[in-house]
C-alpha positions in Angstrom: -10.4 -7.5 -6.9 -7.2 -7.9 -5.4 -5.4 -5.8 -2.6 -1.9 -5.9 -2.4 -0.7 -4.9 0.8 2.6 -3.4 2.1 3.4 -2.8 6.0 6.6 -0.6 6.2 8.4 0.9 9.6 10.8 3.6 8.9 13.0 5.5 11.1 12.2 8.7 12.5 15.5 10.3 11.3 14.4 9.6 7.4 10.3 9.4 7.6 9.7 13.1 6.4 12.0 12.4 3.1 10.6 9.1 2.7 7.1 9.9 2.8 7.4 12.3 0.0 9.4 9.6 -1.8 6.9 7.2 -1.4 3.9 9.6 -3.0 5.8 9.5 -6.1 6.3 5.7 -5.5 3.0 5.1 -5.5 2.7 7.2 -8.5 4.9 5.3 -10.7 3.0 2.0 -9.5 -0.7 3.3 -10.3 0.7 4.3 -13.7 1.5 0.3 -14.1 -1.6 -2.1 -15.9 -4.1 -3.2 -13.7 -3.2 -1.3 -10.8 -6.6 0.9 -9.9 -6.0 3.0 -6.5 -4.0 3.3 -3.6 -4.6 3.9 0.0 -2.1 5.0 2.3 -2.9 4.4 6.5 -0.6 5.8 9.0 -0.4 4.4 12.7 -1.4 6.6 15.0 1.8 6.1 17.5 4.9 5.4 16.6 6.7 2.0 17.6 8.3 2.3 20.9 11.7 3.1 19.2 10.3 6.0 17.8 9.9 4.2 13.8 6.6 5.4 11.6 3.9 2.8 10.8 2.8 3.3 7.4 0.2 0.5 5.3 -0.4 1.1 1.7 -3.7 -1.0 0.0 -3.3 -1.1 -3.6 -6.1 -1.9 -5.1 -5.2 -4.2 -8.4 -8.1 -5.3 -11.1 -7.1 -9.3 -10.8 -4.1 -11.6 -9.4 -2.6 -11.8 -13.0 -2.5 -8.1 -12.9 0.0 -8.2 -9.5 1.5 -11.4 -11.0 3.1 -9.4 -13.9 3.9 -6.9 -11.6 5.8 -9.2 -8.9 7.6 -10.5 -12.2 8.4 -7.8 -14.2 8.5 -4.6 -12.0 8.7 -5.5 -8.1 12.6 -6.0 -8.2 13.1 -2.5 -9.7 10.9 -0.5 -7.3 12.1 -2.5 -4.5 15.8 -2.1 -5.4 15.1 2.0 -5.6 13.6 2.1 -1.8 16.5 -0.2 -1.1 18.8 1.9 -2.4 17.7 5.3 -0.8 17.1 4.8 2.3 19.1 1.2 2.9 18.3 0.3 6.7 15.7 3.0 7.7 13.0 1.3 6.8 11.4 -2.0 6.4 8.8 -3.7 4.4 6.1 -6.8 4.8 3.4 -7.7 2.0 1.0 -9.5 1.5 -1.9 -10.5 -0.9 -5.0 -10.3 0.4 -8.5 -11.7 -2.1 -11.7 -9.9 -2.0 -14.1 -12.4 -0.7 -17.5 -10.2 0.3 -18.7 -6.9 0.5 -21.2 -5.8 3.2 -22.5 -2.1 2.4 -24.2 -0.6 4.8 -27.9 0.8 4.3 -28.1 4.6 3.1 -29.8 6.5 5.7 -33.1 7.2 5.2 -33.7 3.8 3.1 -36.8 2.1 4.1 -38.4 -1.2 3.3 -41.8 -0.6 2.0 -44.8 -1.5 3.9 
């Protein structure tokens, strides 16, 4: 699994509009091959300047998966954020590899004597 990862800061003044946008954003990327969930965090503070943290994990089947997307459909989505909402907001990613899992034990479960 792969977890693409974008860190965005947007400005107080647009943050209600663009988090609204950004739920059909994410729609429009889930509906893309290979792409298997989303998961939106919000910071619990804003930035000093008053700007929304927001992260969104998407959760992609394999690295050609978010290859074809970088390639193919990136540029477009970016340029519609772009376009909207110009300076109020910013965006970081990053790629980040599954490596290991560590569940933790059900309650209850027991080894057996």
């Amino acid at each position: 699994m792969v977890v693409y990862e974008v860190n965005l800061r947007v400005a107080p003044d647009v943050f209600a509009v663009y988090r609204t946008w950004l739920d059909g954003h994410i729609a429009e990327i889930l509906a893309l091959d290979g792409f298997v969930s989303a998961t939106v965090f919000a910071d619990d503070a804003p930035d000093s300047d008053g700007w929304q943290r927001l992260v969104v994990h998407y959760a992609l089947t394999d690295r050609a998966a978010l290859d074809r997307y970088l390639e193919h459909e990136a540029p477009r989505l970016r340029a519609d954020g772009a376009t909207r909402f110009g300076d109020r907001f910013a965006a970081t990613r990053r790629i980040l590899l599954l490596e290991t899992v560590h569940p933790k034990e059900p309650i209850g479960w027991r080894k057996a004597e």
